[in-house]
C-alpha positions in Angstrom: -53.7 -87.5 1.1 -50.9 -86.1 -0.6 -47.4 -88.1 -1.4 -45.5 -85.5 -0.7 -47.1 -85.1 2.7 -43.7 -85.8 4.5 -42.6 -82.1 3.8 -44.8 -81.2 6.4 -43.1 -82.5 9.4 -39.2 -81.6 8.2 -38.1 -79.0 9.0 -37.9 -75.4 6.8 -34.9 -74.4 5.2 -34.8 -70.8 5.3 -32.2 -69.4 2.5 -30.4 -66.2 3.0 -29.9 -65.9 -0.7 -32.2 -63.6 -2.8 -35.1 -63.1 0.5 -34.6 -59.8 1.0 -35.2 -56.7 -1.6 -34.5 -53.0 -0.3 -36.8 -50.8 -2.1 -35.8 -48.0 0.3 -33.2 -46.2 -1.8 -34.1 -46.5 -5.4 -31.3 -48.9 -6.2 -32.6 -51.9 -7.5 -34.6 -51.8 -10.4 -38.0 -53.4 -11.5 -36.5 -55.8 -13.1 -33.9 -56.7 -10.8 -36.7 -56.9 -8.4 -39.2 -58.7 -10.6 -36.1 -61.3 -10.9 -35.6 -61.6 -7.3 -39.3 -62.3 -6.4 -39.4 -64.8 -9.3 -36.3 -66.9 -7.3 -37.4 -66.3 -4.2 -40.6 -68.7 -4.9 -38.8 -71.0 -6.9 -36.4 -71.6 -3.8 -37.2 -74.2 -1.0 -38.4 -72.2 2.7 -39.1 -68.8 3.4 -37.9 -65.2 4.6 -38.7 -65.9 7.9 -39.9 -68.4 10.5 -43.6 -68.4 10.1 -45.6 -67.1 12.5 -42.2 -66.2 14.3 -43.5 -61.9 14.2 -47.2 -62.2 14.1 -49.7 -62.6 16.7 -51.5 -65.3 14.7 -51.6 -68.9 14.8 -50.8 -71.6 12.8 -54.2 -73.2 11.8 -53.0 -75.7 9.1 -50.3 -77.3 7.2 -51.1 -77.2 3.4 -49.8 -79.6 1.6 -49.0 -77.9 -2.4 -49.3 -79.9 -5.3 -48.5 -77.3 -8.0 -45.1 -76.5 -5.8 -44.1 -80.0 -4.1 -44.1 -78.6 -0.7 -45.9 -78.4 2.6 -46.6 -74.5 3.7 -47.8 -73.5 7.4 -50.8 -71.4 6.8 -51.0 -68.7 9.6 -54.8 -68.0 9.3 -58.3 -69.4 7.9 -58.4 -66.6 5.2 -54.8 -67.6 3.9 -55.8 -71.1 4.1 -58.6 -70.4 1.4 -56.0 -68.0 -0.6 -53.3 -71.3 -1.0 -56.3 -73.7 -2.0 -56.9 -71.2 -5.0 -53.0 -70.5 -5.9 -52.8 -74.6 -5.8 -55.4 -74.7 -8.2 -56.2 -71.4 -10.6 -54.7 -71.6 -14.0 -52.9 -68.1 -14.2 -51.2 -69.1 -10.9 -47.7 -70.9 -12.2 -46.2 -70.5 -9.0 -46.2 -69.6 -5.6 -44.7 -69.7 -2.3 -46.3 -68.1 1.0 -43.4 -65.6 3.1 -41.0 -65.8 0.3 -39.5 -62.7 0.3 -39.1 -59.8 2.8 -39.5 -56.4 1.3 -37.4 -53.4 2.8 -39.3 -49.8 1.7 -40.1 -46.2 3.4 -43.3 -45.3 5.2 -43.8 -42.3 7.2 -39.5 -41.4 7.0 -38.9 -44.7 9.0 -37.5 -47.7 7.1 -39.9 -50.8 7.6 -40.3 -54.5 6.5 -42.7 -56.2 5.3 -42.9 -60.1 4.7 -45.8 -60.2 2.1 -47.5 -63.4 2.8 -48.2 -65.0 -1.1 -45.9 -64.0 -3.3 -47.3 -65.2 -7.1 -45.6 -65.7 -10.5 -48.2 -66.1 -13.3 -48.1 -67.8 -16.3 -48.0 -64.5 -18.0 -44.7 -64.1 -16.4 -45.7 -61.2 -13.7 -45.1 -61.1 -10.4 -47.5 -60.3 -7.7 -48.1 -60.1 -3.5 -50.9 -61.3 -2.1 -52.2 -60.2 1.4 -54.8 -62.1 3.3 -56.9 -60.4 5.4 -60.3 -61.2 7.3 -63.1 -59.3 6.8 -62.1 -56.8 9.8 -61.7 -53.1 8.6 -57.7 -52.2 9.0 -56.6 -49.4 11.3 -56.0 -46.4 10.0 -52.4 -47.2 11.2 -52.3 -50.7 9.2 -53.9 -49.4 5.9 -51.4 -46.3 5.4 -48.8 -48.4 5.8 -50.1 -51.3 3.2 -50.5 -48.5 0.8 -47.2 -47.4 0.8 -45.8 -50.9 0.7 -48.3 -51.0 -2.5 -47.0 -47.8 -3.6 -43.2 -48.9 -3.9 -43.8 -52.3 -5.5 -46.0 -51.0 -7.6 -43.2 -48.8 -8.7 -41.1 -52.1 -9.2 -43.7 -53.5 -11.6 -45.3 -55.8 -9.2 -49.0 -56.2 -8.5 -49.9 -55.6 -4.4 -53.3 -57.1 -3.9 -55.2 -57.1 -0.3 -57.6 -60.7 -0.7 -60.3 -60.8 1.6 -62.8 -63.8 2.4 -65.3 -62.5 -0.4 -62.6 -62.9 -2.7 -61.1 -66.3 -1.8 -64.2 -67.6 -0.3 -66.5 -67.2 -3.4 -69.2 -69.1 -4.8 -68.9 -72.3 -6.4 -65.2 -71.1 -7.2 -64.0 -71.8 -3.4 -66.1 -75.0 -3.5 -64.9 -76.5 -6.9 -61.1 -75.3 -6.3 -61.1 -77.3 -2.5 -62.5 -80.4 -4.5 -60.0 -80.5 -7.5 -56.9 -79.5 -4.9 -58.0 -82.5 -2.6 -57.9 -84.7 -5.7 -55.0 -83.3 -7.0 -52.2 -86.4 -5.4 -54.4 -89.3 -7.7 -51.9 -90.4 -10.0 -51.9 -89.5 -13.7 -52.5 -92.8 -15.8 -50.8 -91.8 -19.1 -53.9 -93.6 -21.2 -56.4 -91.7 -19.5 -54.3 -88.1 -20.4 -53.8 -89.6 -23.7 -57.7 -90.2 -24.2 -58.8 -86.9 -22.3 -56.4 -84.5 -24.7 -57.8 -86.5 -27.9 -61.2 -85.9 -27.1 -60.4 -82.3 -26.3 -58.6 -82.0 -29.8 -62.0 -84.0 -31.1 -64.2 -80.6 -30.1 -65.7 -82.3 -26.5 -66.8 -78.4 -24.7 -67.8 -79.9 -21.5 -66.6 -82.1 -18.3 -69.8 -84.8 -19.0 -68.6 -84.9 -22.6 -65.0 -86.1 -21.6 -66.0 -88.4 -19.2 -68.6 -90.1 -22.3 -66.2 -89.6 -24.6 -62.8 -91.0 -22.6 -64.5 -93.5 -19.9 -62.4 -91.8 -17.4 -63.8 -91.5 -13.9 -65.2 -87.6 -12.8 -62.0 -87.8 -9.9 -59.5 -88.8 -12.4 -59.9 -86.2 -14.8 -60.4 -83.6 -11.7 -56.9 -84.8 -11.0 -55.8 -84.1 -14.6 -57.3 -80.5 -14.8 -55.1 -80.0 -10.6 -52.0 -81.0 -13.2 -53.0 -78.6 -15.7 -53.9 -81.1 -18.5 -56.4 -79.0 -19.2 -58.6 -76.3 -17.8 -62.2 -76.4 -16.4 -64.7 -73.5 -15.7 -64.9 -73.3 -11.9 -66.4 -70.3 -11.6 -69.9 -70.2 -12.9 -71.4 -73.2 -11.1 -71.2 -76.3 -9.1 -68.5 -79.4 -11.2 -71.1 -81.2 -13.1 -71.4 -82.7 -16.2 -72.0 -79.1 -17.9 -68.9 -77.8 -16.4 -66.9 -75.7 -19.7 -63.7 -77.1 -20.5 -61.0 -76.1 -22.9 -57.2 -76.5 -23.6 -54.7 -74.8 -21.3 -52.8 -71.7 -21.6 -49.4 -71.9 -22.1 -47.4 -72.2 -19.2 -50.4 -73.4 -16.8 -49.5 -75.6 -14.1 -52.5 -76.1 -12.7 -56.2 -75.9 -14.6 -58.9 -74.4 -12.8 -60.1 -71.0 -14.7 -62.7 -68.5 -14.8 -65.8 -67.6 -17.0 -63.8 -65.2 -19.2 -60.5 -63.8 -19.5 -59.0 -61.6 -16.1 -61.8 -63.2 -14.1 -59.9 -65.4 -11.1 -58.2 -62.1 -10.0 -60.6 -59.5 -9.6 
């Protein structure tokens, strides 16, 4: 499916550079943090072995078009999270167990090994925790929320993503379809004809496809490159789909009705 499926069966790298921040003692600041995060997805493997201290399985290999690289997804739920990382617009990067985060909870001194860490095109950086739609134990939850606590402290967004997040309708539809169209090779004439017809005022996805001849899959793979962006969160890819130029920075082009939408 993907060219750069053979990632999937090397072996990972793990660095020992820049996967580790101590929030524990105040010494490293938010920047210094936001900076480390920042490398840490931008590097090739992981802070630890996945899978290697959790009870769950792997259930896939996901192949990552916006990053080049083949990440072991250790549940459904985080499965559905990577399809919409690949593909969102505000998502410029992203790398699954980048960094491990060292912080206080209850006077002990835990780690945590987020599981998506995000940079967006806005330049922030944010975790993102996959859980299923069981309720956490009491346990679990305090500790996640003072894990949330201290890197929110260090600037950086802590989300929890559950299945009605990452599993909602048409987004989780329209997001699998572009991502598993994503490794059809860009034509140059066909980008060169989609971004003149954008600049030419065409508002929807049936309007470029008049308008450039290109086929519906090809220009799916254009918005996975971030060509430009397409609505995929009001309904079903059709002809009526909304579609605009892309934000600065964008990687990848699927977006949201209105502004701050993908990540409520």
């Amino acid at each position: 499916m993907f060219e750069h499926i053979d990632v999937c069966v090397r072996p990972a790298v793990t660095g020992s550079v820049a996967r580790s921040i101590d929030l524990s003692g105040g010494r490293v600041s938010p920047s210094e943090a936001q900076s480390l995060v920042r490398r840490a997805i931008a590097m090739h493997g992981t802070a630890r072995r996945t899978a290697s201290a959790s009870h769950r399985a792997i259930v896939n290999q996901f192949p990552s078009n916006k990053m080049k690289a083949c990440f072991a997804a250790e549940s459904k739920a985080e499965a559905s999270v990577l399809v919409l990382a690949d593909v969102l617009e505000p998502v410029r990067a992203f790398r699954p167990q980048a960094i491990a985060i060292q912080f206080n909870h209850d006077g002990r001194r835990c780690t945590a090994y987020p599981d998506v860490a995000v940079e967006t095109t806005r330049g922030q950086v944010e975790f993102w925790e996959c859980k299923g739609d069981r309720e956490l134990s009491a346990v679990a939850n305090a500790r996640l929320k003072s894990l949330g606590r201290v890197l929110g402290a260090a600037g950086i967004t802590y989300r929890i993503v559950r299945p009605d997040w990452s599993r909602r309708e048409p987004r989780a539809s329209n997001a699998n379809r572009i991502w598993r169209l994503a490794d059809y090779p860009l034509i140059p004439e066909q980008v060169r004809v989609t971004l003149d017809a954008l600049r030419d005022g065409a508002a929807t996805l049936g309007e470029l496809g008049r308008l450039t001849g290109v086929p519906r899959p090809h220009l799916l793979a254009i918005v996975a490159h971030g060509v430009f962006a397409l609505n995929i969160a009001s309904s079903p890819i059709g002809d009526h789909s909304p579609v605009r130029n892309i934000h600065q920075h964008a990687t990848s082009g699927g977006c949201g009705a209105s502004k701050g939408q993908d990540f409520q």
